[in-house]
N, CA, C and O atoms as a CHARMM CRD file, in Angstrom:
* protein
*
  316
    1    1 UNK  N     -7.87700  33.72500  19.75100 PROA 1      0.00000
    2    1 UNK  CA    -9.27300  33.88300  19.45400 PROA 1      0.00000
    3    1 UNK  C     -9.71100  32.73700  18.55000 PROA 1      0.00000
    4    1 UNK  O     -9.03000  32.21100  17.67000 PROA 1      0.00000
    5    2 UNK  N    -11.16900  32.38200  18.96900 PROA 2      0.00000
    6    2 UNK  CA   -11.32500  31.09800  18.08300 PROA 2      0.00000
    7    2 UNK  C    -11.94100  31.55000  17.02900 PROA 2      0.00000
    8    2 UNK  O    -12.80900  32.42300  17.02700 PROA 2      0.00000
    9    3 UNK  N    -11.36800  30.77700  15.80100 PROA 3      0.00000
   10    3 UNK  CA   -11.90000  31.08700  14.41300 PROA 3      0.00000
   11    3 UNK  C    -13.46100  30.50600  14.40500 PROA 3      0.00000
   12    3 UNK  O    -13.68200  29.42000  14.94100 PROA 3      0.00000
   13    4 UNK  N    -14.57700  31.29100  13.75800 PROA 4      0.00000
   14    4 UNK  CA   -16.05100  31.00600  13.56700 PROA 4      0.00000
   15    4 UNK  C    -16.15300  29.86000  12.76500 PROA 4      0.00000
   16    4 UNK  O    -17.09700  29.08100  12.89800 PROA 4      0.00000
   17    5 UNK  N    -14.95000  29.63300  11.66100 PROA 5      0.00000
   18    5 UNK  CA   -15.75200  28.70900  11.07500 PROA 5      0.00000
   19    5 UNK  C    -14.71400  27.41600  11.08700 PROA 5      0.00000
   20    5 UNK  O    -14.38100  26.83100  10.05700 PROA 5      0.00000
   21    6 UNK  N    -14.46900  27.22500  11.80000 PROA 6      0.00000
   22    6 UNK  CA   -13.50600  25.99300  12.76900 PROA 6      0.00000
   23    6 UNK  C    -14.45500  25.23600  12.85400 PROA 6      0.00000
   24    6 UNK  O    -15.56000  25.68600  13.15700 PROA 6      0.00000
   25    7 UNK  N    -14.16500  23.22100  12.48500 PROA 7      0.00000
   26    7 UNK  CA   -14.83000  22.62400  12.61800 PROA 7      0.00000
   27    7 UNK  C    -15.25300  21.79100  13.79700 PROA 7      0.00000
   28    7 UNK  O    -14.39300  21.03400  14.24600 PROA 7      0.00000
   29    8 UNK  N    -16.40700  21.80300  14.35900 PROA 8      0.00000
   30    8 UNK  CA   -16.25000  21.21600  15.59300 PROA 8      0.00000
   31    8 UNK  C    -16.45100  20.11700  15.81400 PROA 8      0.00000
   32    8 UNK  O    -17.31900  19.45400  15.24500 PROA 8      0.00000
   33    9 UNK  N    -15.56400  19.63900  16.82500 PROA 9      0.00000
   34    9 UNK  CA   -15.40700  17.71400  17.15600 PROA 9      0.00000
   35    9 UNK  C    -16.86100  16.89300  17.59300 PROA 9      0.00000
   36    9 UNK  O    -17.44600  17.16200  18.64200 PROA 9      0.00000
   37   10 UNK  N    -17.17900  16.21600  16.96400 PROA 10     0.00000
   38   10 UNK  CA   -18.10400  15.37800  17.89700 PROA 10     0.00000
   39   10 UNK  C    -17.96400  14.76700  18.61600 PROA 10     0.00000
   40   10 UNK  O    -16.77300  14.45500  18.61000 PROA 10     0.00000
   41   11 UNK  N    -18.74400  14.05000  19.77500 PROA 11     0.00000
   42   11 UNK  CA   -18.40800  12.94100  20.73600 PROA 11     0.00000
   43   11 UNK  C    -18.02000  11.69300  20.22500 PROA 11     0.00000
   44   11 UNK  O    -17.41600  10.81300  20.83800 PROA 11     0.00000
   45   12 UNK  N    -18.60700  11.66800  18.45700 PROA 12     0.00000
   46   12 UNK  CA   -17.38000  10.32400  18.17100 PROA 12     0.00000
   47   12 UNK  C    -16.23500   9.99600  17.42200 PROA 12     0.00000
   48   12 UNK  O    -15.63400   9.03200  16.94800 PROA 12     0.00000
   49   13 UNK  N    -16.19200  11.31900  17.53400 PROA 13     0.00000
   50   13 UNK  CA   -14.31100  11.12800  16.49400 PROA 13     0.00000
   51   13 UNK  C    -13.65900  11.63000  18.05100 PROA 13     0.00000
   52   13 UNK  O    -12.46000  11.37600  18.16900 PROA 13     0.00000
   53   14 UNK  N    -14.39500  12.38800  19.38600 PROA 14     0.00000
   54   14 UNK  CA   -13.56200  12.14100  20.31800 PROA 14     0.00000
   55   14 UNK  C    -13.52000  11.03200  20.67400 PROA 14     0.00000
   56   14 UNK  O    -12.33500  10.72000  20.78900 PROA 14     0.00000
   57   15 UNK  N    -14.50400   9.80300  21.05600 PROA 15     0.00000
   58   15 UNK  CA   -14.51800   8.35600  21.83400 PROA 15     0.00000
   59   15 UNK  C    -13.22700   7.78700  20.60200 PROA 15     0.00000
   60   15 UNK  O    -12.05100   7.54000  20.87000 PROA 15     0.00000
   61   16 UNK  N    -13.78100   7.70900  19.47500 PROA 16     0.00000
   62   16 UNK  CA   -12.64300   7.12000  18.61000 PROA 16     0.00000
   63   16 UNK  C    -11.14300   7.44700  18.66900 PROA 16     0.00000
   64   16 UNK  O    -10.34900   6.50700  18.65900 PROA 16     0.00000
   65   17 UNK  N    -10.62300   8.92700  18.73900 PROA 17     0.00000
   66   17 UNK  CA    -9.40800   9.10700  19.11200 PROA 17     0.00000
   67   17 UNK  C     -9.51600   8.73700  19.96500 PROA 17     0.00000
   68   17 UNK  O     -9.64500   7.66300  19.37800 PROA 17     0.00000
   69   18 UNK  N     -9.62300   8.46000  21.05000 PROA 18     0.00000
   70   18 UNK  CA    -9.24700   8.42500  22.69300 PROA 18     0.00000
   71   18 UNK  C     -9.16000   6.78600  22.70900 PROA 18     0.00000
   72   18 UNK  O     -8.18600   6.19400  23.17600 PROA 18     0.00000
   73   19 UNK  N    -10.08100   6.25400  22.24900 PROA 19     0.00000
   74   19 UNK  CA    -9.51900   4.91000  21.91000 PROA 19     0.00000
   75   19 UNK  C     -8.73900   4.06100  21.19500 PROA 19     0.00000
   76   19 UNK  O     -8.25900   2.97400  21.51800 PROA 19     0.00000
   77   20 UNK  N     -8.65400   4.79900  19.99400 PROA 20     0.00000
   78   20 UNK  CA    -7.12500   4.70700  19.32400 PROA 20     0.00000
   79   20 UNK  C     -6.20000   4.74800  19.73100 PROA 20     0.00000
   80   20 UNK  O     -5.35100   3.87200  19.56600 PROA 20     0.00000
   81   21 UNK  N     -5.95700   6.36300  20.78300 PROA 21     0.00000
   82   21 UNK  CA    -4.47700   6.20700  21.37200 PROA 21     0.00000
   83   21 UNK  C     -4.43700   5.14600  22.19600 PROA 21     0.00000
   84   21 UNK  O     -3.85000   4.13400  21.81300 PROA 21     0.00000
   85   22 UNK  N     -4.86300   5.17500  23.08000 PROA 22     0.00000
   86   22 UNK  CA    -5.59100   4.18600  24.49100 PROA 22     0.00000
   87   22 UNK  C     -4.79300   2.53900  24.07200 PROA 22     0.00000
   88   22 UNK  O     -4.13300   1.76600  24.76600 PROA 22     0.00000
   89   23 UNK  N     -5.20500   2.49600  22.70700 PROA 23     0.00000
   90   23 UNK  CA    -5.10700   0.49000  22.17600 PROA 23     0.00000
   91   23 UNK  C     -3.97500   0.93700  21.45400 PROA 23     0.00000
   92   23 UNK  O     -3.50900  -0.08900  20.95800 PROA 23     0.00000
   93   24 UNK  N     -3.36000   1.78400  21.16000 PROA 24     0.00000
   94   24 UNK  CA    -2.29400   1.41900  19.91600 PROA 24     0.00000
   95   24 UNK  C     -1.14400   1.79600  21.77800 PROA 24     0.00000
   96   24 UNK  O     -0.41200   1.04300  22.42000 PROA 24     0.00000
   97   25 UNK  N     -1.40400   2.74200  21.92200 PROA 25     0.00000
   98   25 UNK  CA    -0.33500   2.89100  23.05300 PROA 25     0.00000
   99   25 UNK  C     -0.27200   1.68400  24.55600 PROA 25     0.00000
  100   25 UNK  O      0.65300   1.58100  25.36100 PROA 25     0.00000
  101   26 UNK  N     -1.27800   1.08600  24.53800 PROA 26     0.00000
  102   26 UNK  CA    -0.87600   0.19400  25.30900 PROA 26     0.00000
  103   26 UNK  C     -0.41100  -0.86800  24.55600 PROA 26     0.00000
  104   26 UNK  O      0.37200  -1.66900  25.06700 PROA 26     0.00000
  105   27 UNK  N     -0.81900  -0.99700  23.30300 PROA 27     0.00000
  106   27 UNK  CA     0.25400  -2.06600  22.57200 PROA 27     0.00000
  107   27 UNK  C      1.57700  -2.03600  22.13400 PROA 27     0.00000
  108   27 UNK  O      2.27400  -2.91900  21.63400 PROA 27     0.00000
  109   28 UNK  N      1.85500  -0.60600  22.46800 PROA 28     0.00000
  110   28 UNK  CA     3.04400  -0.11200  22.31700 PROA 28     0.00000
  111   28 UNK  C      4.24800  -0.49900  23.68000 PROA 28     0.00000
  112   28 UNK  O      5.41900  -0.87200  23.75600 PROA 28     0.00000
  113   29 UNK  N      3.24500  -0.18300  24.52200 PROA 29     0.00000
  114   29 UNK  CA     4.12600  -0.75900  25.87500 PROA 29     0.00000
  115   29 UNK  C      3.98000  -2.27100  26.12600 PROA 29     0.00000
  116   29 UNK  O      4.79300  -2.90000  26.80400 PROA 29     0.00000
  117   30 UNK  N      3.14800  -2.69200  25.67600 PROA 30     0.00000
  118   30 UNK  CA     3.23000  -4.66200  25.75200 PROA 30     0.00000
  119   30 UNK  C      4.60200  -5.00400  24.86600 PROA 30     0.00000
  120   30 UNK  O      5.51600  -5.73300  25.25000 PROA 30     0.00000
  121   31 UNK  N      4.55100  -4.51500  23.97500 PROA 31     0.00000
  122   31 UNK  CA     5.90200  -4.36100  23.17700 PROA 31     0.00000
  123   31 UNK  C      7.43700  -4.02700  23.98100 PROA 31     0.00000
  124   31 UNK  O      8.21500  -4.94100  24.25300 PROA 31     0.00000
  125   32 UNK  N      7.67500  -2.82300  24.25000 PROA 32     0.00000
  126   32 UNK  CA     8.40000  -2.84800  25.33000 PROA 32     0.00000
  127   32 UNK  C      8.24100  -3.79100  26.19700 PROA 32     0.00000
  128   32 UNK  O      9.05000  -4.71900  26.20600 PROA 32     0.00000
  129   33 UNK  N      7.14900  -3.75800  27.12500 PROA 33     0.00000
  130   33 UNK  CA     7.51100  -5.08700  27.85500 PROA 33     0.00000
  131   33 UNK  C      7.90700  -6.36800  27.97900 PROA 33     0.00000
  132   33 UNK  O      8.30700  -6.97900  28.97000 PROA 33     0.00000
  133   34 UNK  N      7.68200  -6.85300  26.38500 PROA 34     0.00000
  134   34 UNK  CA     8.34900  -8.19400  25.71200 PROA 34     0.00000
  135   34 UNK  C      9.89900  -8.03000  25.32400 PROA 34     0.00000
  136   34 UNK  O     10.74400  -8.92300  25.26700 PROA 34     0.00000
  137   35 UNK  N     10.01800  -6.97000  25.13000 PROA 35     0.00000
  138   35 UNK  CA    11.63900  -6.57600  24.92600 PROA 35     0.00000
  139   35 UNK  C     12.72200  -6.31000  26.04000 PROA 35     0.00000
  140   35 UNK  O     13.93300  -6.24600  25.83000 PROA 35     0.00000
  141   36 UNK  N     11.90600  -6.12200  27.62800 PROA 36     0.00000
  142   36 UNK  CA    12.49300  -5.63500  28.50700 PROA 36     0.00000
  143   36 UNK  C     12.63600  -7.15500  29.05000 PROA 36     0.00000
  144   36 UNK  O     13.74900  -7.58200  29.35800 PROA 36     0.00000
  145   37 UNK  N     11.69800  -7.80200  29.13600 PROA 37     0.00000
  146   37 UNK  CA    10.88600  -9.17400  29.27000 PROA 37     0.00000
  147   37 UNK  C     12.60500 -10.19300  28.90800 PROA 37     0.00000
  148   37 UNK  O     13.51700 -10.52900  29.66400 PROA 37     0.00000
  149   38 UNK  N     12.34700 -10.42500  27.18200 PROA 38     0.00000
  150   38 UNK  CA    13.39100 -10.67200  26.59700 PROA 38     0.00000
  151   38 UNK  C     15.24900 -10.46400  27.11200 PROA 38     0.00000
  152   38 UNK  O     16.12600 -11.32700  27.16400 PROA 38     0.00000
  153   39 UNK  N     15.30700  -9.25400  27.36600 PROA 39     0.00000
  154   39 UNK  CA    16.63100  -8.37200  28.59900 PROA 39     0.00000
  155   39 UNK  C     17.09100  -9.35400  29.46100 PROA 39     0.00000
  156   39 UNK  O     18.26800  -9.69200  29.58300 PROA 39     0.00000
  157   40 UNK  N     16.13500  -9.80400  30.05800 PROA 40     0.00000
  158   40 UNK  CA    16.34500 -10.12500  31.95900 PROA 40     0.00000
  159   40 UNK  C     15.58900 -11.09100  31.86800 PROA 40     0.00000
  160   40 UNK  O     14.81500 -11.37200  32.78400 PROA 40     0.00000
  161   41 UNK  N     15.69100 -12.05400  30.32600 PROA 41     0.00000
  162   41 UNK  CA    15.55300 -13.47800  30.46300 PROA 41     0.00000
  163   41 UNK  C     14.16500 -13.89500  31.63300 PROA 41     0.00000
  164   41 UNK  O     14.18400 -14.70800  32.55700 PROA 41     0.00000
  165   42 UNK  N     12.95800 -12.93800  31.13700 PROA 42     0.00000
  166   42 UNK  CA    12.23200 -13.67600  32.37400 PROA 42     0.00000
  167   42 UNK  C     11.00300 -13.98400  31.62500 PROA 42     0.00000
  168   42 UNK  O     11.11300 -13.76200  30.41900 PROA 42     0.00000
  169   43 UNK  N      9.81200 -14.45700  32.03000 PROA 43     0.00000
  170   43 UNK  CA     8.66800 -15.16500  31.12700 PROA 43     0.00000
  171   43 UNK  C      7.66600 -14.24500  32.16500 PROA 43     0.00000
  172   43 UNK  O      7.54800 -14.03300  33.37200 PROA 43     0.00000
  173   44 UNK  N      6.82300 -13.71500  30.47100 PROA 44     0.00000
  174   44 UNK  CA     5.59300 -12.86200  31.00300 PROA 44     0.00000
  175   44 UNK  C      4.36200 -13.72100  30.39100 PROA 44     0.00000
  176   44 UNK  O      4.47900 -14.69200  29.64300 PROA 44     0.00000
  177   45 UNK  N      3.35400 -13.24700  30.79100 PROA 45     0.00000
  178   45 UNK  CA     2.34300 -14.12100  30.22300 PROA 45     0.00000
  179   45 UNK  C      1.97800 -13.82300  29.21600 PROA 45     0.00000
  180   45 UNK  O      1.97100 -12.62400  28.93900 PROA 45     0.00000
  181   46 UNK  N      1.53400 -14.78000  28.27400 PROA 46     0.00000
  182   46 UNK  CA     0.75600 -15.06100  27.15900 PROA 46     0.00000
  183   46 UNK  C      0.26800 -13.63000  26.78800 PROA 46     0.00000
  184   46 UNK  O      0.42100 -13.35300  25.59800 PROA 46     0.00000
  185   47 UNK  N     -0.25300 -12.72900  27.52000 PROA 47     0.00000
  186   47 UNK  CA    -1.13100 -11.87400  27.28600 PROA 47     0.00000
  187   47 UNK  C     -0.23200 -10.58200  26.41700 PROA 47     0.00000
  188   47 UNK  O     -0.50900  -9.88900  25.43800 PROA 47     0.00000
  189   48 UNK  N      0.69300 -10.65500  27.12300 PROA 48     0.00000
  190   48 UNK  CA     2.19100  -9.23500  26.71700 PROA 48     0.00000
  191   48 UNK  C      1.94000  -9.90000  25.32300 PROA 48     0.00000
  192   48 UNK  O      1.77100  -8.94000  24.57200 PROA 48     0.00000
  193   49 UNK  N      1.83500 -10.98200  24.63300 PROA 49     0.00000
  194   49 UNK  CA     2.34400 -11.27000  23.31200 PROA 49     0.00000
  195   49 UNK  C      0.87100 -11.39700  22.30600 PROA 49     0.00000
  196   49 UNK  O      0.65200 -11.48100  21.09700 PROA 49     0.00000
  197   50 UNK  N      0.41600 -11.37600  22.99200 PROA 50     0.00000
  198   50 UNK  CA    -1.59900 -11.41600  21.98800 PROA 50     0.00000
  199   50 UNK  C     -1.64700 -10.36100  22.00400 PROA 50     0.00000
  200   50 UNK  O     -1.81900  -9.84600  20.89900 PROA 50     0.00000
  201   51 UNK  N     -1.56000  -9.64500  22.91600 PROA 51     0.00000
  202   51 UNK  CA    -1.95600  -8.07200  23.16800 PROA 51     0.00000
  203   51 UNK  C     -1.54400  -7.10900  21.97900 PROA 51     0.00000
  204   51 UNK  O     -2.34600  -6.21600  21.70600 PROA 51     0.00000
  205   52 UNK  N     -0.23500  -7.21200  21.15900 PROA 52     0.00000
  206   52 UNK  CA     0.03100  -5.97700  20.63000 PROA 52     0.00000
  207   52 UNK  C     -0.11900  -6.82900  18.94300 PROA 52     0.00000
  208   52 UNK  O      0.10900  -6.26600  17.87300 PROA 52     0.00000
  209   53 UNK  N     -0.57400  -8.34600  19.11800 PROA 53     0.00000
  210   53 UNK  CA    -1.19300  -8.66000  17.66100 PROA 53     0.00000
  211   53 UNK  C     -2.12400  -8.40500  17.38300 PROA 53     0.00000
  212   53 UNK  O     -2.28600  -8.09800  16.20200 PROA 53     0.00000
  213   54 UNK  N     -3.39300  -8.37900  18.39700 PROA 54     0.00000
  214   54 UNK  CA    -4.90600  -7.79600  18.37000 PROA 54     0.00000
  215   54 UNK  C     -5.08400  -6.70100  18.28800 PROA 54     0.00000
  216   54 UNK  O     -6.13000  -6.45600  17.68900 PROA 54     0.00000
  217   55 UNK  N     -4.45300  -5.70200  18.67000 PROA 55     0.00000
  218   55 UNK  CA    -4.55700  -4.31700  19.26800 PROA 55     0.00000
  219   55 UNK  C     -3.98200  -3.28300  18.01400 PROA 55     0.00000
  220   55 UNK  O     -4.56200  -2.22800  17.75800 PROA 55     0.00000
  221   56 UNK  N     -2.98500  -3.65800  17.41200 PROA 56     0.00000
  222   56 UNK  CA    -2.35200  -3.34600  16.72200 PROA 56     0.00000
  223   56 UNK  C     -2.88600  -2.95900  15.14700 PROA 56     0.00000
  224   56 UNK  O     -2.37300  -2.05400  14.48800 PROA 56     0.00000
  225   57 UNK  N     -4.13100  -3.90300  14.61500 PROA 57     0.00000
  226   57 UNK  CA    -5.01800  -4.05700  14.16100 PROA 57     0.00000
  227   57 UNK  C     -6.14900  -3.28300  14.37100 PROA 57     0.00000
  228   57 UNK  O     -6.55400  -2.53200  13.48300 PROA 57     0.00000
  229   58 UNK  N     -6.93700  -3.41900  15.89300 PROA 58     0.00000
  230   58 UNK  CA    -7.81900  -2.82000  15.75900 PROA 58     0.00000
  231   58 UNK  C     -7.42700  -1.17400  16.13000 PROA 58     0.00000
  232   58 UNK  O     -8.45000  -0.49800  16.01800 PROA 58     0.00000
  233   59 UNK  N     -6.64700  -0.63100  16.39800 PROA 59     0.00000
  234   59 UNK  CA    -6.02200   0.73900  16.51200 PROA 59     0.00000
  235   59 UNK  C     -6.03100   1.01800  15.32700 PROA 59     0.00000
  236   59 UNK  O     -6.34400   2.19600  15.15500 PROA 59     0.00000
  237   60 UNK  N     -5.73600   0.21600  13.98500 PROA 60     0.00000
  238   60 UNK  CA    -5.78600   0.90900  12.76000 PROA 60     0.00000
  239   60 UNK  C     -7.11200   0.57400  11.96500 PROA 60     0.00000
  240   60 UNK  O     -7.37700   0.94700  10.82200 PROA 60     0.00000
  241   61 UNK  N     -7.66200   0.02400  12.55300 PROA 61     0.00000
  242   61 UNK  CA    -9.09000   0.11100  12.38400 PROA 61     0.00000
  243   61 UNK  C     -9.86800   1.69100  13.01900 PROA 61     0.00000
  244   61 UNK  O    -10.62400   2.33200  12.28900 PROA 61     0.00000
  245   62 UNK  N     -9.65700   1.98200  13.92900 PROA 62     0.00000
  246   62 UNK  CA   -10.06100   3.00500  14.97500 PROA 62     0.00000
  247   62 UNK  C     -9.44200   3.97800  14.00400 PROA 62     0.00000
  248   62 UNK  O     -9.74000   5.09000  14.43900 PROA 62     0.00000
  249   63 UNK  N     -8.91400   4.07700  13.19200 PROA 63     0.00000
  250   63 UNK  CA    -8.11000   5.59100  12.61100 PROA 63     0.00000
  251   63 UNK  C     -8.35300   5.37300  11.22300 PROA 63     0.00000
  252   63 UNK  O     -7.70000   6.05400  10.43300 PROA 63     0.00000
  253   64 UNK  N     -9.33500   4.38500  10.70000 PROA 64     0.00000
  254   64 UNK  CA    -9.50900   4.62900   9.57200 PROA 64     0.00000
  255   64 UNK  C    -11.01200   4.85800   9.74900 PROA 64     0.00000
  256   64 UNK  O    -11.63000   5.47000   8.87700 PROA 64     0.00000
  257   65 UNK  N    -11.61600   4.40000  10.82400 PROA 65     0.00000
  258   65 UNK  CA   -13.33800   4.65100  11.11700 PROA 65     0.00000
  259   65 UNK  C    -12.98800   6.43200  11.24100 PROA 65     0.00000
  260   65 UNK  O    -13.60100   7.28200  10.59500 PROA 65     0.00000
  261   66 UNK  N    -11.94000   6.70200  12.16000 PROA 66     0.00000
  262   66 UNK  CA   -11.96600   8.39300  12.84900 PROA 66     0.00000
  263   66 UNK  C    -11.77600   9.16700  11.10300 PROA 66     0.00000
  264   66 UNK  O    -12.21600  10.22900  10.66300 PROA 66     0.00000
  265   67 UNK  N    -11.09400   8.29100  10.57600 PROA 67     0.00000
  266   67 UNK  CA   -10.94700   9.18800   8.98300 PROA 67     0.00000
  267   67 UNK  C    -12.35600   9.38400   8.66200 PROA 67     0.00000
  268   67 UNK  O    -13.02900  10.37700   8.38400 PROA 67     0.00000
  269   68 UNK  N    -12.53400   8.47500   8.75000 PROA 68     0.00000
  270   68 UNK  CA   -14.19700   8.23000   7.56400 PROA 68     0.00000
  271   68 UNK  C    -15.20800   9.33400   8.54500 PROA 68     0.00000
  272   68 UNK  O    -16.15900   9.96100   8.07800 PROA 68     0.00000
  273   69 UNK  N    -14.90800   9.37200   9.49100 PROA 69     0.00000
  274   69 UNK  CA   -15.99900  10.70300  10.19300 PROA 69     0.00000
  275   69 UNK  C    -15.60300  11.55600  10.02700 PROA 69     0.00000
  276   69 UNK  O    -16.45500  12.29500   9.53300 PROA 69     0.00000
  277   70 UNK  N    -14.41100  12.17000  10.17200 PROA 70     0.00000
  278   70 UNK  CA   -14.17900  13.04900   9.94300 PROA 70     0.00000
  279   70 UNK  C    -14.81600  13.72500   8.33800 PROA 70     0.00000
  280   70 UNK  O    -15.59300  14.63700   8.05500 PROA 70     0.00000
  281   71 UNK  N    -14.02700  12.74200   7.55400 PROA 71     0.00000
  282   71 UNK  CA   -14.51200  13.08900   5.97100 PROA 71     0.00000
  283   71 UNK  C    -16.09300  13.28300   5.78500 PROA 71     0.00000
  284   71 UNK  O    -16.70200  14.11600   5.11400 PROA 71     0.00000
  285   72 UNK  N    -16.47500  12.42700   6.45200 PROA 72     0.00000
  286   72 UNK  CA   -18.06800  12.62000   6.36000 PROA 72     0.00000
  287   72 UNK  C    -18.89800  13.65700   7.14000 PROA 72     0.00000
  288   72 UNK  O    -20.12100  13.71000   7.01600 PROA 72     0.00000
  289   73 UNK  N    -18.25900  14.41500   7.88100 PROA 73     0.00000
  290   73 UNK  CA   -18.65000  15.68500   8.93400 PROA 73     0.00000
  291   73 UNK  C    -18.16100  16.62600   7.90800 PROA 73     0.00000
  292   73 UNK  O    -19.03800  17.12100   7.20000 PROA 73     0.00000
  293   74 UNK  N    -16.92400  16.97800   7.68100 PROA 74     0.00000
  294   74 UNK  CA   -16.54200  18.05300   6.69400 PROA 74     0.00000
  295   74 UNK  C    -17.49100  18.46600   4.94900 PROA 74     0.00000
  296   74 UNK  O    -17.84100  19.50300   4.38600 PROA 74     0.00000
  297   75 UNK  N    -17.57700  17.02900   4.65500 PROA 75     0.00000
  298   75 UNK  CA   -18.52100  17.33900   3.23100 PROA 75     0.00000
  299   75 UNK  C    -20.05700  17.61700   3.73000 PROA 75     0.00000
  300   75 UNK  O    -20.78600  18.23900   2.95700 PROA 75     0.00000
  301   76 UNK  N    -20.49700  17.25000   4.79500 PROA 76     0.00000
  302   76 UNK  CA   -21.84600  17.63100   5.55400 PROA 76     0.00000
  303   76 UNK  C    -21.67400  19.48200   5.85600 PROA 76     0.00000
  304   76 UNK  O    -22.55400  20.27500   5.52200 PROA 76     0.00000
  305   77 UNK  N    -20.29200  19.91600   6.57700 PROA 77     0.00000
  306   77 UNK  CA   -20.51700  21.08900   6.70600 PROA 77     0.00000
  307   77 UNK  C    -20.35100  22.11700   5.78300 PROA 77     0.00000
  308   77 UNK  O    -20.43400  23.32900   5.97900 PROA 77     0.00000
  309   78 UNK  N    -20.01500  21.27500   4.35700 PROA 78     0.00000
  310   78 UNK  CA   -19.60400  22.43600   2.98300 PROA 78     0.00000
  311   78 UNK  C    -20.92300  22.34100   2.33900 PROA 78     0.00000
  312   78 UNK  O    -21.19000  23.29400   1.60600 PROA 78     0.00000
  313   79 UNK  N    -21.82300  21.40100   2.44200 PROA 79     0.00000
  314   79 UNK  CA   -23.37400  21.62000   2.09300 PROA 79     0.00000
  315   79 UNK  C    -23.82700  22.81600   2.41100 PROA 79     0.00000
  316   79 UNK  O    -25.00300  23.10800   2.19300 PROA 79     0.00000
């Protein structure tokens, strides 16, 4: 049973999670792929190796914006 006074998600701490996981987890597998890459001695492009320096960054950007909404929805609903 759902509790009444459960806080409810907005559409942008959902777009924000969903894009957080989205960029940190595909930078997670560019990673692997430079390591598998690395294995079997073969050359991937440029991109496997920018990818999880850019991404990596803005994923923790994305989870400190999703903090800050969050925090700022919760002190809005104790008003």
């Amino acid at each position: 049973m759902a509790k009444p006074n459960a806080p409810q998600k907005t559409r942008l701490e959902n777009v924000l999670a969903f894009m957080m996981a989205g960029v940190i987890g595909i930078s997670v597998l560019a990673i692997f792929a430079m390591l598998i890459g690395a294995l079997f001695k073969t050359e991937l492009p440029s991109l496997f190796i920018l990818l999880p320096a850019a991404g990596l960054p803005f994923g923790a950007l994305l989870m400190i914006t999703l903090i800050i909404v969050q925090a700022r929805n919760r002190a809005k609903e104790k008003r």
